[in-house]
SEMIZA-595528 format. One record per residue: residue in three letters; x, y, z of N, C-alpha, C in turn. Coordinates in steps of 0.001 Angstrom, whole numbers, padded with zeros to 6 digits, always signed. Example, Ala and Ser with C-alpha at 12.3 -4.5 7.8 and 13.67 -1.06 7.14 Angstrom:
2
ALA+013190-005690+007800+012300-004500+007800+013200-003300+007800
SER+012850-002250+007080+013670-001060+007140+012900+000030+007870
//
This chain:
296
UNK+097509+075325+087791+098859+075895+087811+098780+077408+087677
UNK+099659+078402+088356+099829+079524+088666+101149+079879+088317
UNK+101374+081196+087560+102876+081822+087709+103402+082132+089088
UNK+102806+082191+090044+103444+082629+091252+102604+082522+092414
UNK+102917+081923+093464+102443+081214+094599+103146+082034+095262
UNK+102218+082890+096915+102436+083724+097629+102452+082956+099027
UNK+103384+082791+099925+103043+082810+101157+103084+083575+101848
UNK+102301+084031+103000+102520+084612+103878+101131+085549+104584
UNK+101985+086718+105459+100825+086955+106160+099528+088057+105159
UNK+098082+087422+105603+097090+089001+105499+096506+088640+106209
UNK+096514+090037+106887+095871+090795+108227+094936+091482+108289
UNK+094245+091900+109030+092521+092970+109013+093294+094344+110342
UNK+093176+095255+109733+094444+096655+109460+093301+097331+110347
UNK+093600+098541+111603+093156+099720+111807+094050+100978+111455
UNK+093862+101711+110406+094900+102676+109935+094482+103838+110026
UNK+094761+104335+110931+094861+105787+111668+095817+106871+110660
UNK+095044+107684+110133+095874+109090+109662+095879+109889+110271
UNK+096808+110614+110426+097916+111740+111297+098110+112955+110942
UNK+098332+114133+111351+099317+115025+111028+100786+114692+110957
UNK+100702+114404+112252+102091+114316+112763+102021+112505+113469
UNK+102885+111975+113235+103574+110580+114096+103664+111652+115794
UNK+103150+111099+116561+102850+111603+117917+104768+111327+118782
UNK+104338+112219+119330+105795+112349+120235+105813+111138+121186
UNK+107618+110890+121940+106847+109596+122698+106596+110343+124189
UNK+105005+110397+124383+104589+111012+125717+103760+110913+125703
UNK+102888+111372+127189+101533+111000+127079+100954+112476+126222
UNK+099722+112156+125754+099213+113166+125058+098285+112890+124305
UNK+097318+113907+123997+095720+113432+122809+096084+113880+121384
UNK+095894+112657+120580+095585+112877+119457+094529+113294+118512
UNK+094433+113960+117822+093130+113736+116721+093892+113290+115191
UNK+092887+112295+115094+093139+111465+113385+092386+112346+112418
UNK+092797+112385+111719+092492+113092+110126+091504+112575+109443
UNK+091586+110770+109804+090575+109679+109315+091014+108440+110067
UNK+090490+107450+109816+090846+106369+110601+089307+104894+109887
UNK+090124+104236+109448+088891+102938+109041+089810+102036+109124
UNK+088798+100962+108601+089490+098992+109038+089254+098620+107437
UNK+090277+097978+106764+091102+097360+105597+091816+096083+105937
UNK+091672+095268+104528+092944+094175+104454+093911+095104+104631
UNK+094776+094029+105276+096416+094325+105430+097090+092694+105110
UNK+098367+093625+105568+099196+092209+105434+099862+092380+103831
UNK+101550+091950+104280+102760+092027+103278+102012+091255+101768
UNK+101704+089997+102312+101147+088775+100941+100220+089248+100569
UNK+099182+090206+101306+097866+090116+100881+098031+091162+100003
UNK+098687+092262+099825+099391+093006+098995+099831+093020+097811
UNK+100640+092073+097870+101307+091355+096472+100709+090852+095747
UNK+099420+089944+096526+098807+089266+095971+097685+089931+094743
UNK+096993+091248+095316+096329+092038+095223+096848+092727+093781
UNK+097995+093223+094069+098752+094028+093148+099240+092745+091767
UNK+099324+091477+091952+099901+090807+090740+098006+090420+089933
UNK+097548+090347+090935+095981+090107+090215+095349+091741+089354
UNK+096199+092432+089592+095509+093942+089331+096409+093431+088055
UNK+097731+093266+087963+098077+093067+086514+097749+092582+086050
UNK+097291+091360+085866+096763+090130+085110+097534+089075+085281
UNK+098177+088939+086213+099132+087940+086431+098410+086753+087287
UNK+098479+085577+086698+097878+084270+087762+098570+084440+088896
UNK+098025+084191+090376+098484+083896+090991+098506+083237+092557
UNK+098041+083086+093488+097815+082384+094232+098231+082059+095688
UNK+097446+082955+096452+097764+083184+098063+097222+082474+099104
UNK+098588+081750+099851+098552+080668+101017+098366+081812+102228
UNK+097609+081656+103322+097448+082254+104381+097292+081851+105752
UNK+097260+082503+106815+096892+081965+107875+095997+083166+108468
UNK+094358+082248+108916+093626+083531+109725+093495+082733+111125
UNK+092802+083682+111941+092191+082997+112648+090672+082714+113000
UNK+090423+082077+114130+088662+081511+114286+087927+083129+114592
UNK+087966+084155+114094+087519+085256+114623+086844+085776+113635
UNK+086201+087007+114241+085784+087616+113171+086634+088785+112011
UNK+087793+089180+112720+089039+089325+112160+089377+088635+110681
UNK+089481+087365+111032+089956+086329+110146+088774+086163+108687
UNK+087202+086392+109471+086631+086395+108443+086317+087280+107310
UNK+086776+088618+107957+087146+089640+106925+087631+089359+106355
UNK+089301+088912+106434+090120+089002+105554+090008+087922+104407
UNK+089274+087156+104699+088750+086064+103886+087658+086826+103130
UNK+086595+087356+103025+085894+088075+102858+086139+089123+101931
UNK+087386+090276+102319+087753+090945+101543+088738+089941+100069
UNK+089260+089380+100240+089939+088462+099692+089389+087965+098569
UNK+087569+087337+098803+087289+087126+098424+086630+088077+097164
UNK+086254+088689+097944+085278+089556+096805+086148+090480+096046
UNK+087332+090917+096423+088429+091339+095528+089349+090508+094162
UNK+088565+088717+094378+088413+088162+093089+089957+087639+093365
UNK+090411+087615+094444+092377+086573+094746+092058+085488+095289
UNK+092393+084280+094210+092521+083092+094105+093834+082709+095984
UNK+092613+082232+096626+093839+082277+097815+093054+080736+098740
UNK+094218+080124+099531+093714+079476+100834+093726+079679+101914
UNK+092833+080247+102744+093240+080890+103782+092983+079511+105078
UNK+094089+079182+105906+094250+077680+106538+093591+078181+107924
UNK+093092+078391+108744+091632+078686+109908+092707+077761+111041
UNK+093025+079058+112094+094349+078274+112811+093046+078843+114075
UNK+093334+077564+115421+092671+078680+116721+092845+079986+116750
UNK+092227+080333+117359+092587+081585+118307+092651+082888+117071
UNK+093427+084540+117963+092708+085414+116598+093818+085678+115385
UNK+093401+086165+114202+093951+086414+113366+094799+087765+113864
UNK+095791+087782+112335+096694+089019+112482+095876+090243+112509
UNK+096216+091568+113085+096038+092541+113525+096535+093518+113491
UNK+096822+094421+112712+097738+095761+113180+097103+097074+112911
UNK+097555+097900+114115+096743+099789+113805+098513+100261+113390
UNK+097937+100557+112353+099327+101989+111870+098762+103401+111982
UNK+099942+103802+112194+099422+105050+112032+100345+105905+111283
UNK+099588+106745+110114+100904+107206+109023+100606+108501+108900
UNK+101185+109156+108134+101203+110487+107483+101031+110844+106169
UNK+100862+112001+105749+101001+111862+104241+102721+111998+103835
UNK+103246+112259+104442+104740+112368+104255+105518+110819+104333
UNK+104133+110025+104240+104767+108098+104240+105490+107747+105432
UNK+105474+108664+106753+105879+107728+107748+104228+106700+108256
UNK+105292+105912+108947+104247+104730+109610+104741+104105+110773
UNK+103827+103995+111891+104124+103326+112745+103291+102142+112642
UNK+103830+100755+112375+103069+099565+112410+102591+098721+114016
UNK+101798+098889+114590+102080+098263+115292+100649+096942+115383
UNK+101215+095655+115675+101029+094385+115764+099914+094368+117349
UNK+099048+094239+116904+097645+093855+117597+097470+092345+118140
UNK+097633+091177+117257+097419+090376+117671+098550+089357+116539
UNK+099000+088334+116478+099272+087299+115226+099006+086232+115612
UNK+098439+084972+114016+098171+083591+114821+099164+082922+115337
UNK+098292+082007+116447+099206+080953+116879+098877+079799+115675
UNK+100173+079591+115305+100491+078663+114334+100685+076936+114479
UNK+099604+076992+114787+099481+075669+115685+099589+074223+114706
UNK+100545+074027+113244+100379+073886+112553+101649+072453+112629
UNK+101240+071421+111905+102274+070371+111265+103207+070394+110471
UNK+104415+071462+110149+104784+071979+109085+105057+070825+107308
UNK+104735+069693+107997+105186+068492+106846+103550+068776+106751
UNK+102477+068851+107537+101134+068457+106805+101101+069948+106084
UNK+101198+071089+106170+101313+072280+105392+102244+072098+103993
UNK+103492+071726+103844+104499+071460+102939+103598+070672+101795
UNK+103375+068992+102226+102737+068386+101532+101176+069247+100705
UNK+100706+070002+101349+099313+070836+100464+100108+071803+099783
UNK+101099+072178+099915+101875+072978+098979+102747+072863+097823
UNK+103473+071695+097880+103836+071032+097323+103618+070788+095905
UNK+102439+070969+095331+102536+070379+093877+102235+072038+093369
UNK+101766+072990+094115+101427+074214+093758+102990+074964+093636
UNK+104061+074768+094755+105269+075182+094504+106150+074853+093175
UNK+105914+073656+093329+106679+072683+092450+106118+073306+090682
UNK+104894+073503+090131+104546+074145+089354+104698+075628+088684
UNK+105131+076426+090055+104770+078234+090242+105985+078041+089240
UNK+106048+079535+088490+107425+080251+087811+108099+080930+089081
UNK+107448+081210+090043+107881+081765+090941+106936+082050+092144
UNK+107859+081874+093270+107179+081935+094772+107718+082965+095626
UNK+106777+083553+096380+107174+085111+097031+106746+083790+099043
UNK+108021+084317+099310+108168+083959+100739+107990+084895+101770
UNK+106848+085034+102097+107325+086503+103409+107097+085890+104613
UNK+107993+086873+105396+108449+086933+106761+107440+086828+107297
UNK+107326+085507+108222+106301+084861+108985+106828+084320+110329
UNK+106107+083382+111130+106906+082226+111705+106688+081105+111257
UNK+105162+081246+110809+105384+079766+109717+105797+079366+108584
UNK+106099+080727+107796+106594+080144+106233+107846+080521+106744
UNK+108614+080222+107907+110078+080367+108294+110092+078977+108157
UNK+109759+077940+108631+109268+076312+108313+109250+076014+106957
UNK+108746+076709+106307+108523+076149+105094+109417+077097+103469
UNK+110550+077866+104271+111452+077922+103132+111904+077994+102253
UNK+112189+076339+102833+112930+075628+101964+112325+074440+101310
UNK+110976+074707+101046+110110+074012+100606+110312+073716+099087
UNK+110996+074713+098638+111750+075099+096683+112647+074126+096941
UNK+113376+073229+097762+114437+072671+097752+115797+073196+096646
UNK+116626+072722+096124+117309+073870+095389+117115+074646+094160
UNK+115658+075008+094041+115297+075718+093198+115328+077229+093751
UNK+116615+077567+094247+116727+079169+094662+116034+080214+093884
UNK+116343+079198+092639+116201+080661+091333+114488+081088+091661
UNK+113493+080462+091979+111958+080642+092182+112004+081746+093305
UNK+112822+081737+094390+112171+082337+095542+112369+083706+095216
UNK+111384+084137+095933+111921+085641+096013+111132+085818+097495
UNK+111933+087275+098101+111288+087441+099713+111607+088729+099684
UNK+110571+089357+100963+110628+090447+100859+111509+091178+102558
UNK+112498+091570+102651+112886+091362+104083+112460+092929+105098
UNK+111694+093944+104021+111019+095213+104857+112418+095576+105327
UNK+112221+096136+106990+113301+097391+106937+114049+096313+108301
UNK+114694+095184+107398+115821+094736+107964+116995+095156+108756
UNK+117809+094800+109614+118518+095290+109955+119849+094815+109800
UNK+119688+094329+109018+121015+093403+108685+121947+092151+109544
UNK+121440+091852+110863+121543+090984+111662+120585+090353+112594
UNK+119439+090576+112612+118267+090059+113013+118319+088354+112575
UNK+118586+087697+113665+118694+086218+112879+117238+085151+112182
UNK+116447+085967+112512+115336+085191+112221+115250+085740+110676
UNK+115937+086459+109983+115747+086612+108640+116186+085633+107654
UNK+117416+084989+107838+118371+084222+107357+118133+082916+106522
UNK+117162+082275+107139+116104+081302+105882+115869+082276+104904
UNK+115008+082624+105114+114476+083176+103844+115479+084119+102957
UNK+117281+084516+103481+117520+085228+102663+118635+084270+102084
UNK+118645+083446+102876+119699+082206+102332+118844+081036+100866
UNK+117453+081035+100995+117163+080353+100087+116459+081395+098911
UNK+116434+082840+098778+115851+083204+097981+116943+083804+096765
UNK+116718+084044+095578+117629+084459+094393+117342+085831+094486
UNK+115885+086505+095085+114891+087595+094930+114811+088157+095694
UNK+115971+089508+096665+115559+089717+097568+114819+091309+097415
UNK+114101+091631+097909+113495+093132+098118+113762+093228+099504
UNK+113465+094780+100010+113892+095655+101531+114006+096944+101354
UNK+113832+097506+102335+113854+099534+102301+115070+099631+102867
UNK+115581+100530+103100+116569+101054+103305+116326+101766+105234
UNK+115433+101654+105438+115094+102262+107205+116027+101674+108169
UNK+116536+100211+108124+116790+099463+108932+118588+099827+109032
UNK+119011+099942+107717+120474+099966+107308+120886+101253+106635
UNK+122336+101431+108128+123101+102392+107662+123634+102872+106245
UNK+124170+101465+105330+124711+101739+104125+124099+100302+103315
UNK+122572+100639+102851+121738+099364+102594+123024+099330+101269
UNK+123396+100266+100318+124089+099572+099139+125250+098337+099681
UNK+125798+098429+100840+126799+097680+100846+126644+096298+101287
UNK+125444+095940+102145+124860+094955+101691+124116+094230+101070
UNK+123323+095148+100143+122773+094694+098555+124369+093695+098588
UNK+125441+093909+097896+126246+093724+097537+126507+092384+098086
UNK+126464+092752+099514+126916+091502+100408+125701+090107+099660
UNK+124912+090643+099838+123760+089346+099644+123907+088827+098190
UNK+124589+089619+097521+124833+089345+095612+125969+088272+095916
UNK+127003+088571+096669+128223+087685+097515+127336+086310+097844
UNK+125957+086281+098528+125835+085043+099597+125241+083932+098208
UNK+125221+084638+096825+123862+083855+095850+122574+084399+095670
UNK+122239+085841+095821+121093+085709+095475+121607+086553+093952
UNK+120698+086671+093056+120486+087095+091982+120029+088665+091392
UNK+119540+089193+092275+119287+090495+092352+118601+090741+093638
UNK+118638+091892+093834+118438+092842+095294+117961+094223+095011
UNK+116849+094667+095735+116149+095534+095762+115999+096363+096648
UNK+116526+097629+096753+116133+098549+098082+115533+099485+097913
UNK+113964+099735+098405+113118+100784+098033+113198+101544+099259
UNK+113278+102898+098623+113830+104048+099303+112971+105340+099172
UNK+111332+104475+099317+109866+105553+098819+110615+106972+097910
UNK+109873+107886+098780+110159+109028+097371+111290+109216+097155
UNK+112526+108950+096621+113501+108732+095974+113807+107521+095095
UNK+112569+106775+094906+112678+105487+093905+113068+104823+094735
UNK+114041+103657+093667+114694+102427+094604+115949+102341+093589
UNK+116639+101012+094169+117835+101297+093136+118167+099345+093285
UNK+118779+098984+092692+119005+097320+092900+120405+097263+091979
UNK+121151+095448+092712+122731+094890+092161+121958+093741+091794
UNK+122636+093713+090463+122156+092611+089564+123524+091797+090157
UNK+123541+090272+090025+124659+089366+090163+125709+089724+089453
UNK+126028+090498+088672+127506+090780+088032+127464+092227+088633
UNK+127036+092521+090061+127039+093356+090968+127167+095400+090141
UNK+126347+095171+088985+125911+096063+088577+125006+096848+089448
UNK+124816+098050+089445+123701+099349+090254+122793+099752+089463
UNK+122164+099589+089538+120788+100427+088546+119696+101093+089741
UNK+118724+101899+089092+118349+103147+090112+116792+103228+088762
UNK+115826+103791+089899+114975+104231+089191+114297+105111+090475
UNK+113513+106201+089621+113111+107254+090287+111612+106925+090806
UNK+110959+107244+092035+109365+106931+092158+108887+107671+090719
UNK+107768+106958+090638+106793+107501+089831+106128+108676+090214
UNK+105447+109413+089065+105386+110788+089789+103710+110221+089994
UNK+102970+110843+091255+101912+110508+091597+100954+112122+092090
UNK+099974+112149+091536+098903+113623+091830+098779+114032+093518
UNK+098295+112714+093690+098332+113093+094912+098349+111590+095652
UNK+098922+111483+096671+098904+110537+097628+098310+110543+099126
UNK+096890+109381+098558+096291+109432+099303+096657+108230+100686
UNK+097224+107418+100447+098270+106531+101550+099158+105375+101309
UNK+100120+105703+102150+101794+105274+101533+101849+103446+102094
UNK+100566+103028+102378+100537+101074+103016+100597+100188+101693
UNK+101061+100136+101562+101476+098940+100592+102177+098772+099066
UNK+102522+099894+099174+103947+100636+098416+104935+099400+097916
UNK+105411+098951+099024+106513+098079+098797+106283+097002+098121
UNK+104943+096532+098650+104131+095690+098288+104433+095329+096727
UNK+103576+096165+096528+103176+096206+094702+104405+096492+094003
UNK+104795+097345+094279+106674+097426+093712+107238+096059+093456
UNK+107170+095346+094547+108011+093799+093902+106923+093315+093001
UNK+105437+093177+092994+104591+093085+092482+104783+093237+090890
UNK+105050+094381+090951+105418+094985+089509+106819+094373+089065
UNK+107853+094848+090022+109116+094285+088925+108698+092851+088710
UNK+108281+092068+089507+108508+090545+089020+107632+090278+088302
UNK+106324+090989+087774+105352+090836+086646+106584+091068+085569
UNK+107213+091926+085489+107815+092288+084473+108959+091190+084311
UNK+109582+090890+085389+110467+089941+085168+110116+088750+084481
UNK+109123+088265+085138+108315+086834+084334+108302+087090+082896
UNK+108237+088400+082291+108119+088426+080893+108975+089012+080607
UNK+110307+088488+080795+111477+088644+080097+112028+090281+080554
UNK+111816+091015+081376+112423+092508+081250+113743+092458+081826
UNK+114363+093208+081467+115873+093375+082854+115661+093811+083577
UNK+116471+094342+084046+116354+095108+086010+115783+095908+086171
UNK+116515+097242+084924+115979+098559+084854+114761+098757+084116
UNK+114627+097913+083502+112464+097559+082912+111759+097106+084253
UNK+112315+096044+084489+111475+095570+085918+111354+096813+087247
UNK+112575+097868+087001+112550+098694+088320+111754+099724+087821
UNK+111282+100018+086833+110186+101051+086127+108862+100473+085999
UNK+108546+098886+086249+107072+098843+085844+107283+098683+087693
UNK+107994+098518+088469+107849+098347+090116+107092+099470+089991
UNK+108293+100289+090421+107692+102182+090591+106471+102334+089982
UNK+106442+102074+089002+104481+102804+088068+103886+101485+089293
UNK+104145+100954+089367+102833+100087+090063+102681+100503+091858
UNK+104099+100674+092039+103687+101183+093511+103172+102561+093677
UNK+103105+103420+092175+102413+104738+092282+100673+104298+092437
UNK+100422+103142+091955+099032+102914+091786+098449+102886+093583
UNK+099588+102306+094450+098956+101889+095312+098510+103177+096436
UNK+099481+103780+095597+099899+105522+096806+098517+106259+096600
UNK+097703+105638+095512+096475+106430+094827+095010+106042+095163
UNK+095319+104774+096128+094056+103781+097451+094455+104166+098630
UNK+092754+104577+098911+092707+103712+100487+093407+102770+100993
UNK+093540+101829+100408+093740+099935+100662+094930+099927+100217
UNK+095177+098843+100361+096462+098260+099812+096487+098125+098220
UNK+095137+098122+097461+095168+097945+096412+093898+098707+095707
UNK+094147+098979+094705+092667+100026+094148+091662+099004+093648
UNK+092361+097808+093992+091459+096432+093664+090292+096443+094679
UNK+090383+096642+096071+089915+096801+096929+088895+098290+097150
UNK+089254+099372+096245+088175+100548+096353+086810+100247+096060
UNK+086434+099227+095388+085179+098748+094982+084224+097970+095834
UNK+085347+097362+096641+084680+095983+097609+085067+097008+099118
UNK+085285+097712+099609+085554+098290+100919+084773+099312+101200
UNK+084104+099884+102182+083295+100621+102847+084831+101850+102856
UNK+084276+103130+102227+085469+104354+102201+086020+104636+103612
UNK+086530+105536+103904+087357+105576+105043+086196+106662+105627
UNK+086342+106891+107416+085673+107863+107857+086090+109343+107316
UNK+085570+109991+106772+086400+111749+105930+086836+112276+106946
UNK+087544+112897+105920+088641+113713+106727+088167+114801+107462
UNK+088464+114972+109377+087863+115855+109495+088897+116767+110697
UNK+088655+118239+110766+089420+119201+111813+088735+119316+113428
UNK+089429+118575+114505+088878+118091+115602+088316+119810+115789
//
């Protein structure tokens, strides 16, 4: 048994650093640095609740590649209790490319084909859900299947919906069965007013991280609370920020904090991540450093 059971995606990352996010035209770039890392939303969380000391426990999908065996690999030797389920064909994939000013362009390389039984997946999950204090759902196509696997135990879920747009219909499972929602603010004109809305649909609290300006969240008696980023020396890259932020508040939540405790150990924890290579400083030990920084 585990406090918190993770589904969702980790990926094997090419992350390109920038000056500048490139114009849209043709034209040559030079990278600042550029190496290959875990990625992926779950693999994140996962990373960041094991850096606290928190039990916890990540469902995955790779593929038959050598892709897939990284991420198993890194996974492994970074000491996260995880199953990673070996689907045909290749694993997830993405090159970003960011800045130090925390923009990012994500873009999607490859994802598995999910060639999967969703009742034979449910059933291996099943006694691990049924146990968790809490389960983090991310945006997949297969844990879109599997939900509602909490049956009406809303209060467990939590999901993370990134830079939503507020009508994208493939979000709607996961924001209809979770109590826990997290999201940035990129996607939506006036993210406070649907925090609000989603406090309206049942969930329990709502989270909109809004990088260097903190984040701010509506508790169900549609209270506002706000917390400022953590102050950080220097930031060496802005991938998995969001990540560890829910990471953190819901460590804190599990042990009793309120909103505005939980939105202060978020922030200190997503400062940790701004301070790796990787998604996690869990990972500085087990990863080959990045190529240095160099002036073409």
């Amino acid at each position: 048994m585990v406090d918190v059971e993770v589904l969702g995606p980790a990926s094997w990352n090419t992350l390109i650093h920038l000056d500048e996010l490139p114009e849209p035209r043709s034209q040559t770039v030079f990278a600042r640095a550029t190496f290959e890392t875990l990625g992926g939303t779950s693999a994140g969380k996962a990373l960041h609740l094991a850096e606290l000391g928190r039990s916890s426990h990540l469902t995955t999908l790779v593929g038959s590649d050598a892709a897939g065996r990284s991420v198993v690999d890194a996974l492994s030797r970074a000491g996260i209790d995880h199953d990673a389920i070996t689907v045909a064909g290749a694993s997830e994939r993405h090159a970003n490319l960011l800045t130090e000013r925390g923009e990012r362009v994500s873009i999607y390389l490859s994802v598995p084909e999910a060639d999967l039984e969703p009742a034979v997946v449910a059933s291996r999950l099943a006694a691990r859900v049924h146990d968790a204090r809490a389960v983090v759902v991310d945006l997949a196509g297969w844990t879109r299947e599997l939900v509602t696997l909490t049956g009406s135990r809303r209060d467990l879920v939590w999901t993370d919906l990134h830079d939503y747009d507020g009508r994208a219909r493939f979000h709607r499972p996961f924001i209809e069965s979770a109590a826990h929602v997290f999201m940035n603010a990129d996607g939506l004109d006036a993210p406070g007013d649907f925090m609000h809305e989603l406090v309206d649909g049942g969930a329990s609290v709502v989270v909109c991280t809004l990088g260097a300006e903190g984040a701010r969240a509506v508790d169900a008696e549609h209270r506002e609370w706000q917390v400022a980023a953590a102050p950080v020396e220097r930031i060496v890259d802005t991938n998995g920020a969001g990540d560890a932020f829910l990471a953190g508040f819901l460590d804190a939540t599990l042990d009793g904090a309120d909103v505005g405790t939980a939105l202060s150990a978020g922030a200190g924890q997503a400062a940790r991540a701004l301070t790796s290579w990787h998604l996690s400083p869990l990972l500085d030990d087990v990863r080959d450093d990045p190529v240095a920084e160099r002036t073409p």
